[in-house]
VOGUNU-742959 format. One record per atom (N, C-alpha, C, O): x, y, z; residue in one letter; atom name. Coordinates in Angstrom, 2 decimals. Atoms other than C-alpha are relative to their C-alpha. Layout:
<atoms>
+---------+---------+---------+------+------+
|       u |       v |       w | rest | atom |
+---------+---------+---------+------+------+
|       X |       Y |       Z |    a |   CA |
...
+---------+---------+---------+------+------+
</atoms>
This chain:
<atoms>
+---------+---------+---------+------+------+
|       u |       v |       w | rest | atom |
+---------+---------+---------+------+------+
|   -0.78 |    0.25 |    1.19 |    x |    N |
|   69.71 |  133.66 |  110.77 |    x |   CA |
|   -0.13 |   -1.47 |   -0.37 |    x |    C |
|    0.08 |   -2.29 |    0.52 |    x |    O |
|   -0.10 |    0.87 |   -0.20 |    x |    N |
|   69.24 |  130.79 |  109.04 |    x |   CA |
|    1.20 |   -1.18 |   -0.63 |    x |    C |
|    1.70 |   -0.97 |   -1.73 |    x |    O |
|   -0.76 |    0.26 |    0.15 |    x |    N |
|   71.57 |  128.22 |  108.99 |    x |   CA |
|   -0.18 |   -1.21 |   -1.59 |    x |    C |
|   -1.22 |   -1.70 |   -2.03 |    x |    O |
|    0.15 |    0.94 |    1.05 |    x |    N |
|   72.80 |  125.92 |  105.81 |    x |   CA |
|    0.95 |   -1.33 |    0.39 |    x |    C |
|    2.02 |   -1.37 |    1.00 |    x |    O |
|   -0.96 |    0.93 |    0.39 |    x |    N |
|   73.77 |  122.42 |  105.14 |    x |   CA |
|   -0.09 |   -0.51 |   -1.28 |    x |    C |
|   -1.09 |   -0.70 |   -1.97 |    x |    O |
|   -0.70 |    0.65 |    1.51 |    x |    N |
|   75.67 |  121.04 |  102.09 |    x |   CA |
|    0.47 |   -0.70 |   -0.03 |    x |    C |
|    1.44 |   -0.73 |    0.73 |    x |    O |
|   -0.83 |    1.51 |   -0.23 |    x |    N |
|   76.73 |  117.70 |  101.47 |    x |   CA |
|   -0.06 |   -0.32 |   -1.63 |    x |    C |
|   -0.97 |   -0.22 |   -2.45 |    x |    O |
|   -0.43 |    0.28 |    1.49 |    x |    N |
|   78.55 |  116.65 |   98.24 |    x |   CA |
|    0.02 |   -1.48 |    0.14 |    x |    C |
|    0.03 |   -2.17 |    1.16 |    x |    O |
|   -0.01 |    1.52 |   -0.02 |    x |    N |
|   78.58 |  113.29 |   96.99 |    x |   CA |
|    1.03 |   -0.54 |   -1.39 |    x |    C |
|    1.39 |    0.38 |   -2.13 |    x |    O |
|   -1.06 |    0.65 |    0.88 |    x |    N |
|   81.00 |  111.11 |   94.45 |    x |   CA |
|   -0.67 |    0.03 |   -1.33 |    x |    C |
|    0.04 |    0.08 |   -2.33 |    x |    O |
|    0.89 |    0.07 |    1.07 |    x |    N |
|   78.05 |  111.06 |   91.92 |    x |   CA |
|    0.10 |    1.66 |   -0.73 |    x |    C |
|   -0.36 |    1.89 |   -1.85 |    x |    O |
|   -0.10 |   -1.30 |    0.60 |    x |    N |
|   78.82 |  114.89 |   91.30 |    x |   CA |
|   -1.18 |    0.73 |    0.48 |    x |    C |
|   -1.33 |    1.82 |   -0.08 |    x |    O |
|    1.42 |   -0.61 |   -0.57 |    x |    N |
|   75.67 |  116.04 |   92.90 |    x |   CA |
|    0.69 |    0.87 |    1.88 |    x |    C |
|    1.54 |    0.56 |    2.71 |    x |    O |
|   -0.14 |   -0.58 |   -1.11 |    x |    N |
|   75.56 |  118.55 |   95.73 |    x |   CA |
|   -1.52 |    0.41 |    0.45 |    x |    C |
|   -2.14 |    1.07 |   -0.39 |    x |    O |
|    0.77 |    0.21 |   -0.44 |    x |    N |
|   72.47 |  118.36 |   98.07 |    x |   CA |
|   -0.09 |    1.65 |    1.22 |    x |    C |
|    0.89 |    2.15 |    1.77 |    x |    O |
|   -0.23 |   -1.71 |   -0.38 |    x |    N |
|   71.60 |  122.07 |   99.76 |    x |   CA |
|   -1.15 |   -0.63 |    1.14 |    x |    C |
|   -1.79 |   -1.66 |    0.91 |    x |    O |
|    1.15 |   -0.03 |   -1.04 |    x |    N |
|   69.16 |  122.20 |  103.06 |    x |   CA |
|    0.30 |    1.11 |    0.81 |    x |    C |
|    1.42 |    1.48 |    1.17 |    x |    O |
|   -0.26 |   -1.48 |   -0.20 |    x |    N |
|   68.14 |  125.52 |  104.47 |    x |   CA |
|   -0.86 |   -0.31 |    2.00 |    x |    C |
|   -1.83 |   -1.07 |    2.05 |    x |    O |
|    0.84 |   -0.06 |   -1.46 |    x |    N |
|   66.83 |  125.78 |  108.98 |    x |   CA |
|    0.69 |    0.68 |    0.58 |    x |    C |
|    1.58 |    1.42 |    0.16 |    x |    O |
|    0.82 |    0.88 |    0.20 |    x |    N |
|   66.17 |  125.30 |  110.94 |    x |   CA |
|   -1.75 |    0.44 |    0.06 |    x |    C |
|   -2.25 |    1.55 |    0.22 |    x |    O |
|   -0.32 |    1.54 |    0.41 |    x |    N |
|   64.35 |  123.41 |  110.47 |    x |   CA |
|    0.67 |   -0.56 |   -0.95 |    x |    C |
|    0.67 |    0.43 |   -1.69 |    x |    O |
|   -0.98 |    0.14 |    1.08 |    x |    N |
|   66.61 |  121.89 |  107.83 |    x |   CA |
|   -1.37 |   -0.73 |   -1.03 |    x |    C |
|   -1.96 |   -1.81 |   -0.95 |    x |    O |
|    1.34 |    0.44 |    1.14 |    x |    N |
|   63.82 |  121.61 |  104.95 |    x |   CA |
|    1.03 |   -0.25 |   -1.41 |    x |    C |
|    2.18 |    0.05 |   -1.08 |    x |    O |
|   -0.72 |    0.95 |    1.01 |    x |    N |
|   65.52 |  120.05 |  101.34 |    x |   CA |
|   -0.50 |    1.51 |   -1.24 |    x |    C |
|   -1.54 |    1.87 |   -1.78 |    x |    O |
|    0.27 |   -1.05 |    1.18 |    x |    N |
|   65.96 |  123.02 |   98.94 |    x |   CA |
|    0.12 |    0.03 |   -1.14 |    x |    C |
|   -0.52 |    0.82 |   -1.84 |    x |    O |
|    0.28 |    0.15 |    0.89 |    x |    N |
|   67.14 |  121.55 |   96.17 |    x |   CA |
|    1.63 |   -0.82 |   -0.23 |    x |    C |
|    2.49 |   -0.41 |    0.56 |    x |    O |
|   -1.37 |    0.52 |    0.37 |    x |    N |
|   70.56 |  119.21 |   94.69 |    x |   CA |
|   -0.02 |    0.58 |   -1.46 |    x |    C |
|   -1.01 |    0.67 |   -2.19 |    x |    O |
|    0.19 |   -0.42 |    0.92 |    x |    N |
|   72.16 |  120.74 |   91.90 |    x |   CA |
|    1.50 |   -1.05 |   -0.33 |    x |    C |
|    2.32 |   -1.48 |    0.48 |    x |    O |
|   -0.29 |    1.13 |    0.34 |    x |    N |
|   73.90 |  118.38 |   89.73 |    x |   CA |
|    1.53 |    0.99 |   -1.06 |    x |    C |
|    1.47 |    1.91 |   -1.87 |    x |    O |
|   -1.02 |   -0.29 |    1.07 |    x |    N |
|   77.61 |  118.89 |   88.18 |    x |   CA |
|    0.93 |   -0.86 |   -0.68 |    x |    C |
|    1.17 |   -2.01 |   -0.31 |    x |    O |
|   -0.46 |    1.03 |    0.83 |    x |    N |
|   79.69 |  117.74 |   85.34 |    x |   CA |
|    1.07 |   -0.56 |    0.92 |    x |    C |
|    1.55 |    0.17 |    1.79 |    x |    O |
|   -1.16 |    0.09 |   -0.87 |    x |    N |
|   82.44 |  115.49 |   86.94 |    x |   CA |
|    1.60 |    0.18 |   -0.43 |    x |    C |
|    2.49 |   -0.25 |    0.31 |    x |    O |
|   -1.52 |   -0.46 |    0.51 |    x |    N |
|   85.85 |  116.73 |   84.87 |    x |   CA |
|    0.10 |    0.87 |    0.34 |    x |    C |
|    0.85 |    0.98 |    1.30 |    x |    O |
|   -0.29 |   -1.62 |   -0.02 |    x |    N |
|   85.48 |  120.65 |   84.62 |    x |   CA |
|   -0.67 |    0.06 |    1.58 |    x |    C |
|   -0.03 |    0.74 |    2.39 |    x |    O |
|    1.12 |   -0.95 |   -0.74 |    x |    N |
|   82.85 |  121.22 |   87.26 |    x |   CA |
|   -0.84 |    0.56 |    0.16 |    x |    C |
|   -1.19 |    1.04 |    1.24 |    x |    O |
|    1.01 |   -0.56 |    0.05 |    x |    N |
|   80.23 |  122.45 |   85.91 |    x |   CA |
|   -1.04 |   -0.01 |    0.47 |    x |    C |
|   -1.43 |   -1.11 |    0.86 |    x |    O |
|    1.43 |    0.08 |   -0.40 |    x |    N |
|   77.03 |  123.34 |   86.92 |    x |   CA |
|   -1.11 |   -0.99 |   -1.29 |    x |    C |
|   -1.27 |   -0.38 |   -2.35 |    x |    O |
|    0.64 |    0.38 |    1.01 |    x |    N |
|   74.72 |  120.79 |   84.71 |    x |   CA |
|   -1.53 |    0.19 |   -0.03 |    x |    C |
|   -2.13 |    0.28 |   -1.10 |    x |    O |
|    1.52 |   -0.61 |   -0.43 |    x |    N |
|   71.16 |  121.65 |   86.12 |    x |   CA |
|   -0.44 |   -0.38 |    1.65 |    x |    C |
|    0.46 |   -0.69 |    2.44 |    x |    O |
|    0.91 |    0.10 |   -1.53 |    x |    N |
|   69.12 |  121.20 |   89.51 |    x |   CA |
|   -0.93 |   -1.14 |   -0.50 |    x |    C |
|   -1.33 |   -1.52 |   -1.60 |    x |    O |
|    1.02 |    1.17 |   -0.11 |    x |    N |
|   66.99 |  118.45 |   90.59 |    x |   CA |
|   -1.53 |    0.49 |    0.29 |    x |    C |
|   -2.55 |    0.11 |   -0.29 |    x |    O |
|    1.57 |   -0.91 |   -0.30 |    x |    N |
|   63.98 |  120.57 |   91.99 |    x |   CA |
|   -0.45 |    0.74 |   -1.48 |    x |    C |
|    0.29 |    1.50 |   -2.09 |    x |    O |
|    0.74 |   -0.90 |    0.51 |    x |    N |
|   61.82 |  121.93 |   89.68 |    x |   CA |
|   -1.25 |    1.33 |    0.48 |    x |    C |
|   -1.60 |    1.53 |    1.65 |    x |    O |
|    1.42 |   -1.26 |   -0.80 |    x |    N |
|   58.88 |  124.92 |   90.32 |    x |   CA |
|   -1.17 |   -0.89 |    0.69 |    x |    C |
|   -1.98 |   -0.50 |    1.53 |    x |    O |
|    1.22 |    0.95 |   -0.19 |    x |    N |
|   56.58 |  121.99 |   90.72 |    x |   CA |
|    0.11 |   -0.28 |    1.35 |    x |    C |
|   -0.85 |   -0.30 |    2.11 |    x |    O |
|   -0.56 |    0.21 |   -1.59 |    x |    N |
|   58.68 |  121.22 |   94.06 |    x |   CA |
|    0.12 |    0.72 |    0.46 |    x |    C |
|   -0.51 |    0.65 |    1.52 |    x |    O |
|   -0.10 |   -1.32 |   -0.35 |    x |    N |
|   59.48 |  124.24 |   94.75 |    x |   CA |
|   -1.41 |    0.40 |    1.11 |    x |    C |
|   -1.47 |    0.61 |    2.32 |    x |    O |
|    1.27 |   -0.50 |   -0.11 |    x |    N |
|   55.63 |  125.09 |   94.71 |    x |   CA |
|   -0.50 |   -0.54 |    1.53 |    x |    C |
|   -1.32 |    0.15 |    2.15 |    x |    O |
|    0.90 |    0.78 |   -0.72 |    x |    N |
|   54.77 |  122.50 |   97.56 |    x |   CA |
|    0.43 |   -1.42 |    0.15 |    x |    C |
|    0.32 |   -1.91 |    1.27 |    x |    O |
|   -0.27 |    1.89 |   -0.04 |    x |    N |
|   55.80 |  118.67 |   97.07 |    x |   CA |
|    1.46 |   -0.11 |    0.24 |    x |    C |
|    2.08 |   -0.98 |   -0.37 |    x |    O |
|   -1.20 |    0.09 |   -0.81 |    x |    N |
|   59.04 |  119.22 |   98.89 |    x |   CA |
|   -0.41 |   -0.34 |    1.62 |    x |    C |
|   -1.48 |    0.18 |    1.94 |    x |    O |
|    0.27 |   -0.17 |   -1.09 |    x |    N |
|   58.97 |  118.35 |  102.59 |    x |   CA |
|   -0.24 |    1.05 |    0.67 |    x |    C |
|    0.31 |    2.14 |    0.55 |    x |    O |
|    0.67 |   -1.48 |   -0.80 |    x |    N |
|   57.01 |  120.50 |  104.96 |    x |   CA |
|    0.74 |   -0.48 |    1.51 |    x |    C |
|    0.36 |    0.17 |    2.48 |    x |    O |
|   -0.61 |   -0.14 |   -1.68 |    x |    N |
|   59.49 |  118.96 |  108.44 |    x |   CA |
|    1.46 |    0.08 |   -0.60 |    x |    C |
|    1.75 |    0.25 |   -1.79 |    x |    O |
|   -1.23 |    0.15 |   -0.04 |    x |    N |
|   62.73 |  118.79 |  108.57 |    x |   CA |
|    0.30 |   -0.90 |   -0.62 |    x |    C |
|   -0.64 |   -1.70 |   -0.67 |    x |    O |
|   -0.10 |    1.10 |    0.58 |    x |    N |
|   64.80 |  116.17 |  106.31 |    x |   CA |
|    1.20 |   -0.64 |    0.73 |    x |    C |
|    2.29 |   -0.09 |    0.91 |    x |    O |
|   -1.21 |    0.38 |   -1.25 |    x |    N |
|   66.77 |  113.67 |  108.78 |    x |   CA |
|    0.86 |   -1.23 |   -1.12 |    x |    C |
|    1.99 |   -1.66 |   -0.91 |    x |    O |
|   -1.39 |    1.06 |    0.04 |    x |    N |
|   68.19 |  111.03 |  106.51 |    x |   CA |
|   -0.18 |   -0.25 |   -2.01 |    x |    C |
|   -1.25 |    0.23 |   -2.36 |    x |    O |
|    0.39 |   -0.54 |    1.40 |    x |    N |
|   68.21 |  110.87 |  102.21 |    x |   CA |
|    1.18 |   -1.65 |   -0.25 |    x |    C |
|    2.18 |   -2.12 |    0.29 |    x |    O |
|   -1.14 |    1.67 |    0.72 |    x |    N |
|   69.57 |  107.18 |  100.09 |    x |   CA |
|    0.13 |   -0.02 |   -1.60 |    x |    C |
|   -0.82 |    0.49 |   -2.20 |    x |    O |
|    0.07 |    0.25 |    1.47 |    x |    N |
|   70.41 |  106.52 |   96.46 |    x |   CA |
|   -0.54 |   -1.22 |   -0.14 |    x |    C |
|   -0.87 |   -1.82 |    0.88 |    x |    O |
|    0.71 |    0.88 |    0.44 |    x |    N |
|   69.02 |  103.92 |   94.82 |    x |   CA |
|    1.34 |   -0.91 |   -0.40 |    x |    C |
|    2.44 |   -0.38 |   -0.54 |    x |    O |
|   -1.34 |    0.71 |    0.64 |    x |    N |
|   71.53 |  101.22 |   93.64 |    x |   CA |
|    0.04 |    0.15 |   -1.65 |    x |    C |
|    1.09 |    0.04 |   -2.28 |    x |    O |
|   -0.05 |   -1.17 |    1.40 |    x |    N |
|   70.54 |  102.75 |   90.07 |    x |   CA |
|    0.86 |    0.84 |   -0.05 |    x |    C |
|    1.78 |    0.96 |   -0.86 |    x |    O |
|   -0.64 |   -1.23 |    0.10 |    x |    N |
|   71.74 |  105.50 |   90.90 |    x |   CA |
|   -1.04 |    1.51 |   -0.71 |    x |    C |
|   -0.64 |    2.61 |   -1.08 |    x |    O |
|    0.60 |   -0.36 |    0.97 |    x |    N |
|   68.60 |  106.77 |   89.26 |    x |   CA |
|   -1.07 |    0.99 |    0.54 |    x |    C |
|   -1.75 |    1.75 |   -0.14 |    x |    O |
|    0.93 |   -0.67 |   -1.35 |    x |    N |
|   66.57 |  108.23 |   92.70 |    x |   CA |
|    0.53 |   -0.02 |    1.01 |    x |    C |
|    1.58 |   -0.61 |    1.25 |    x |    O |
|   -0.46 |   -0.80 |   -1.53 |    x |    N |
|   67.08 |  109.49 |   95.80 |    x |   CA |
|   -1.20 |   -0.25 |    1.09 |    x |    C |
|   -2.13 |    0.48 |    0.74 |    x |    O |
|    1.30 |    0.03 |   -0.89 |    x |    N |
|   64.35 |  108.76 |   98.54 |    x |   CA |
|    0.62 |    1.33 |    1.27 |    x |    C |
|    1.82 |    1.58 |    1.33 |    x |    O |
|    0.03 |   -1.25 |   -0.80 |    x |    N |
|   64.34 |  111.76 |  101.13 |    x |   CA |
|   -0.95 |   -0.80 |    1.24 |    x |    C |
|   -2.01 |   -1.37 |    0.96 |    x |    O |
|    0.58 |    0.14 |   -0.53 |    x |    N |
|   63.45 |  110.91 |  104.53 |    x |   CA |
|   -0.38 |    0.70 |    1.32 |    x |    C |
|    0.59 |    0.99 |    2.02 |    x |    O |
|    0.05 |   -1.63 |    0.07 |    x |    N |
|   61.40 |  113.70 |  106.45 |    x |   CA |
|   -1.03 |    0.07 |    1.67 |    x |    C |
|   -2.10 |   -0.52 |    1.74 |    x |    O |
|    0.97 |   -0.07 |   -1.40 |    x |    N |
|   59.79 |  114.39 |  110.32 |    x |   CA |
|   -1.22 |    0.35 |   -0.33 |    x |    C |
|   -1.95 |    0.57 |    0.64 |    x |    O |
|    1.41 |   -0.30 |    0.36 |    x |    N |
|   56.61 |  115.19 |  108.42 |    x |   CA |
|   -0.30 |   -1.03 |   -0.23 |    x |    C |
|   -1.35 |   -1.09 |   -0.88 |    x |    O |
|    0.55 |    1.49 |    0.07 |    x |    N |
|   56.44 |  111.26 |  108.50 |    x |   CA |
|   -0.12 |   -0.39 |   -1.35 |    x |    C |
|   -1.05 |   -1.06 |   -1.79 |    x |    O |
|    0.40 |    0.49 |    1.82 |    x |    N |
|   57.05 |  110.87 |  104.57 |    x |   CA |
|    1.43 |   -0.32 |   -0.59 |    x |    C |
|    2.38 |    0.42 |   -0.37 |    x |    O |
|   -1.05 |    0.59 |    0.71 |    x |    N |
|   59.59 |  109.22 |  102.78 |    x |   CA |
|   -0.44 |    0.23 |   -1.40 |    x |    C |
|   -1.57 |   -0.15 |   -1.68 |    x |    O |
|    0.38 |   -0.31 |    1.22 |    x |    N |
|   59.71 |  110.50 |   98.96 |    x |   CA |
|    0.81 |   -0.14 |   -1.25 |    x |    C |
|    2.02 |   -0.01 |   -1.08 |    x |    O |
|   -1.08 |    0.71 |    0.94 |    x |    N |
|   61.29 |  109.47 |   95.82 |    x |   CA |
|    0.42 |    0.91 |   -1.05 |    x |    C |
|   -0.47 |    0.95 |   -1.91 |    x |    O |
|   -0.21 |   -0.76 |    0.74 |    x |    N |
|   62.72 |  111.75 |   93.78 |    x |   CA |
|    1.02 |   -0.56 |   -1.52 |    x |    C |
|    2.19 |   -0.96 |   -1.48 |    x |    O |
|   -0.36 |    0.16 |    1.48 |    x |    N |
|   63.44 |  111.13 |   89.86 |    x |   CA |
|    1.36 |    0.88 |   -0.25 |    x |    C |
|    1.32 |    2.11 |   -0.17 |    x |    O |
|   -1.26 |   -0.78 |   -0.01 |    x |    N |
|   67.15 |  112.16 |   89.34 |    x |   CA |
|   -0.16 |    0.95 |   -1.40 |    x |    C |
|   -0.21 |    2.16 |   -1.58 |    x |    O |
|   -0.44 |   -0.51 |    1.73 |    x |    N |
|   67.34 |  112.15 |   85.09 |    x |   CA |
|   -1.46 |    1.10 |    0.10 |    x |    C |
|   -1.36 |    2.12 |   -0.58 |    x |    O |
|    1.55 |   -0.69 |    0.51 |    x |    N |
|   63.54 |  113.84 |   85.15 |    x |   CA |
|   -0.17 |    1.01 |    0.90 |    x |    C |
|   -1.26 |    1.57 |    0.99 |    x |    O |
|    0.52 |   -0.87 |   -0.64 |    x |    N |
|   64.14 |  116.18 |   87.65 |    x |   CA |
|   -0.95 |    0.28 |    1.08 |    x |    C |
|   -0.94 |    1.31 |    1.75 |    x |    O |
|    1.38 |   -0.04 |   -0.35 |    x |    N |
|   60.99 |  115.55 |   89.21 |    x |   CA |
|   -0.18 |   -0.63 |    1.59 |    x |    C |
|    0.79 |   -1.11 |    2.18 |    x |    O |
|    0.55 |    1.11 |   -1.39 |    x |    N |
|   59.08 |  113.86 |   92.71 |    x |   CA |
|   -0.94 |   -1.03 |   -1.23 |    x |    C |
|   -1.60 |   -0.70 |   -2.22 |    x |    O |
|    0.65 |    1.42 |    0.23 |    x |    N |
|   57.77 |  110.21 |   91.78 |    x |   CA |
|   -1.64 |    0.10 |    1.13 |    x |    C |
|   -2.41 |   -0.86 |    1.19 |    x |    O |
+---------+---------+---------+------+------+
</atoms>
């Protein structure tokens, strides 16, 4: 069975990881009054492949606030584009 972790943050973002291994499935981003769901950070593009292939042990914001670096036992540190959705 595999297990989940979820970790919320003050920015309104909630960060999902599925193991193990605990691989980075995707943060989905909500409004901060109501609650809403406002969209996901992963796209198909990540999805597809350019997500970590080890486990993800430690993840930072940017003092922007504008990226996220992901850092991953597959020896890769990766930057992920908040507003664009996207990997840098």
């Amino acid at each position: 069975r595999p297990f989940r972790l979820v970790s919320g943050s003050e920015d309104n973002t909630v960060a999902i990881f599925e193991g193990p291994p605990f691989k980075f499935k995707t943060v989905v981003l909500f409004e901060g009054i109501e609650g809403t769901k406002t969209g996901e950070l992963v796209d198909d593009s990540v999805k597809g492949g350019a997500a970590h292939s080890g486990s993800v042990f430690g993840l930072a914001w940017s003092p922007c606030g504008q990226r996220i670096a992901t850092a991953s036992g597959d020896k890769t540190v990766k930057i992920w584009n908040v507003p664009e959705r996207a990997l840098e």
